[in-house]
Structures are given as C-alpha cells and as structure tokens.
C-alpha positions as CSV (number, residue, x, y, z in Angstrom):
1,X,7.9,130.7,13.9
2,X,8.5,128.1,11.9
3,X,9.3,124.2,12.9
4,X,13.1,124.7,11.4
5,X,13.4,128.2,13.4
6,X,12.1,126.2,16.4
7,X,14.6,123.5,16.2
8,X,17.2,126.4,16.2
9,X,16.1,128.8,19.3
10,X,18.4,128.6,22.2
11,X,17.5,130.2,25.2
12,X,19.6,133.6,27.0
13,X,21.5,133.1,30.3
14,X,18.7,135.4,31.7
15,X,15.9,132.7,30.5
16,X,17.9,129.9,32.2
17,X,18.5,131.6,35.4
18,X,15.0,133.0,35.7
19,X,13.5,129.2,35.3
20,X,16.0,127.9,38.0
21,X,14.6,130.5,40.4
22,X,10.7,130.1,39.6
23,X,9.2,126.9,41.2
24,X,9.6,123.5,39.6
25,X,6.9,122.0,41.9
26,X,9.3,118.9,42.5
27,X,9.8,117.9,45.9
28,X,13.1,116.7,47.2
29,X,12.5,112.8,47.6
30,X,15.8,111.9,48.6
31,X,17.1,111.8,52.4
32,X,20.5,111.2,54.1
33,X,20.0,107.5,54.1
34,X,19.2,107.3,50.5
35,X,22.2,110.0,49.5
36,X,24.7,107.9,51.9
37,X,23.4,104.3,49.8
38,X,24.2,106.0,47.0
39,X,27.6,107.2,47.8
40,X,28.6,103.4,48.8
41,X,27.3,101.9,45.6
42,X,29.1,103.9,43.5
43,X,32.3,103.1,46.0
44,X,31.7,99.5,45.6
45,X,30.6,99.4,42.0
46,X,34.0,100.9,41.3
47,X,35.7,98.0,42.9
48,X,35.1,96.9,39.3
49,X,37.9,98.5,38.5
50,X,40.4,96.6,40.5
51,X,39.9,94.1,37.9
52,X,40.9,96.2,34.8
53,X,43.9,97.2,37.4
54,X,44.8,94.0,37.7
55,X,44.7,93.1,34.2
56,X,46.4,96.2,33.2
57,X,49.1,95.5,35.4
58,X,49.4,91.8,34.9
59,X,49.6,92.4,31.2
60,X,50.9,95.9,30.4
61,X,53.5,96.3,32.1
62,X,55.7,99.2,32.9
63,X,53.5,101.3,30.2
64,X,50.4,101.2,33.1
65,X,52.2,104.5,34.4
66,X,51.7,106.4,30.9
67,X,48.1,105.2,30.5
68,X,47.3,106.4,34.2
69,X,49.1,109.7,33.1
70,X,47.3,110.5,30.1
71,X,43.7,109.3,31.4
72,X,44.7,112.3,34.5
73,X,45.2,115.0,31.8
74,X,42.3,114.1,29.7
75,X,40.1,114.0,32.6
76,X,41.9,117.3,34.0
77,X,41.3,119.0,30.7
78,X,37.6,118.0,30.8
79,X,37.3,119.3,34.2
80,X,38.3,122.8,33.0
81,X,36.3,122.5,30.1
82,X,32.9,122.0,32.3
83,X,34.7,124.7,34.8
84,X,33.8,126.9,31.5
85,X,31.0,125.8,31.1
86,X,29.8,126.8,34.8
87,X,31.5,130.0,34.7
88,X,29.3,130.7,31.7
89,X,26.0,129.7,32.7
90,X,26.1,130.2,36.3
91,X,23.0,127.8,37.2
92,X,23.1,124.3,38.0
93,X,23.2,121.9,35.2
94,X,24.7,119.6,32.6
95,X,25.8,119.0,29.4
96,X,22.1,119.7,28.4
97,X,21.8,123.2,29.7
98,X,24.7,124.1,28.6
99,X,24.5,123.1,24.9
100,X,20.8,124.6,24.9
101,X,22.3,128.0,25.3
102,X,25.0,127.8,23.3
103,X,23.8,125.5,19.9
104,X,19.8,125.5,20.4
105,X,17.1,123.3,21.3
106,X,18.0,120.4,18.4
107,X,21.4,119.7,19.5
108,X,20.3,120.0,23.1
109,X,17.6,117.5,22.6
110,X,20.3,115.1,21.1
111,X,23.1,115.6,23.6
112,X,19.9,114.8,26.8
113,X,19.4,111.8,24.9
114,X,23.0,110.9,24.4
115,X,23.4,111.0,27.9
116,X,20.4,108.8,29.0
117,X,21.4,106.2,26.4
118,X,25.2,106.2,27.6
119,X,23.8,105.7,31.5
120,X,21.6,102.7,30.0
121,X,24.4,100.9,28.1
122,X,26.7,101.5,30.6
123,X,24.9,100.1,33.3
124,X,23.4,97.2,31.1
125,X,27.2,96.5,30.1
126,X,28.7,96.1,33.6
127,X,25.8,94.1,34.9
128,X,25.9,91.7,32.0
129,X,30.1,91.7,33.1
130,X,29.2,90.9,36.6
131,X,26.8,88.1,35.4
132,X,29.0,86.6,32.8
133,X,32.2,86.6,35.5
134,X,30.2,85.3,38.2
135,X,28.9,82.3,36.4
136,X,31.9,81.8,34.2
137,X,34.2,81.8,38.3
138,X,30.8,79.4,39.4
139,X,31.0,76.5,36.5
140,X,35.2,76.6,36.9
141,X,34.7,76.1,40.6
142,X,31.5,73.3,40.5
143,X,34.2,71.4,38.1
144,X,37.1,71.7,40.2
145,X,34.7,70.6,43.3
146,X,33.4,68.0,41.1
147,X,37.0,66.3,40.5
C-alpha cells in the first residue's frame, strides 16, 4: 500500500466497534471528586459569559432576542447533526471517529488536530481576557484610591 493509499484508508463501523471492545489498557484516573471539580469550573468559567450578556444587552438592544434565537437553532441543528453522527457509528467518540470512517485517516488526522488547537486558543484567549480585565479593573481602582 502505498503512502497516498494510506492517507486515504478509513476504517468500517465493524473495525471501530471491535477496537472500542478490545482492551485499551487505560485505567480510569478520574474519581467523583475530580468529575464534580470539573463540573463547577466549567459552571463558573461560564460566568464569563455574563459579561458578553451584559454588553450585548447594554449595547444591542432589543435585537439581543434575535441573536439568542438564531445561536438556539444553530446549536439545535448541530445537535442533530452529531445525533447523525452517533446513530451512524454507534461507539463513543468525536468528531475524530466519526470523520475517520467516513473521509479517511488524512482528514481525520486534520480534524484531531483542529480540535486540540481550538481547546488551546480558546483557553489561552479567555485567560489572557481574565488577566487583561483584572488588571485593567486593578490600575482604575489604585487611581481612584489614590485621588
């Protein structure tokens, strides 16, 4: 097989679902505790939010209904579209799995990749938000305690 044919292969449902049942060797390293701290950073890391909220109300106006609408269907619509996606390839995974099956190993290999890049830059762009508000509120606030 040649490296061009290799880029190409995609793998059968019946490959997929007979990895998922043989033995990764990985051990579950994650408890309750761990799960729970999880679940309550992402709650308060979405208190982010509340600051577009307040902007986009503050500044929108009346139009923050439509924008609220349409960002419901479009995330409705990509509900049903990974719905597909599950009813196809009935084993756990992502958009990785899925596009391994479907379009082969090189645009499987580009889509894991997107994904780990978008969780970097994401995180790196919130936390560099979080730093830049916090001293951006600190220097207003030394001033003001300074006059």
């Amino acid at each position: 097989m040649s490296t061009i044919d290799k880029l190409w292969r995609k793998k059968t449902v019946r490959a997929l679902q007979e990895e998922a049942r043989a033995d990764s060797g990985l051990k579950r390293a994650l408890g309750a505790i761990d799960l729970t701290a999880i679940g309550i950073g992402a709650i308060v890391g979405a208190g982010i939010f509340v600051l577009t909220g307040q902007a986009a109300a503050n500044y929108a106006g009346p139009a923050i209904v439509f924008s609220f609408v349409l960002a419901a269907v479009a995330s409705a619509l990509a509900a049903i579209c990974y719905a597909e996606f599950a009813s196809m390839i009935p084993i756990a995974g992502s958009a990785y799995t899925y596009s391994y099956a479907t379009l082969g190993e090189f645009f499987a290999w580009i889509i894991g990749w997107d994904l780990l890049v978008e969780a970097w830059l994401r995180l790196l762009f919130w936390l560099l938000l979080g730093l830049v508000i916090y001293f951006l509120y600190g220097i207003r606030h030394s001033r003001a305690a300074a006059e």
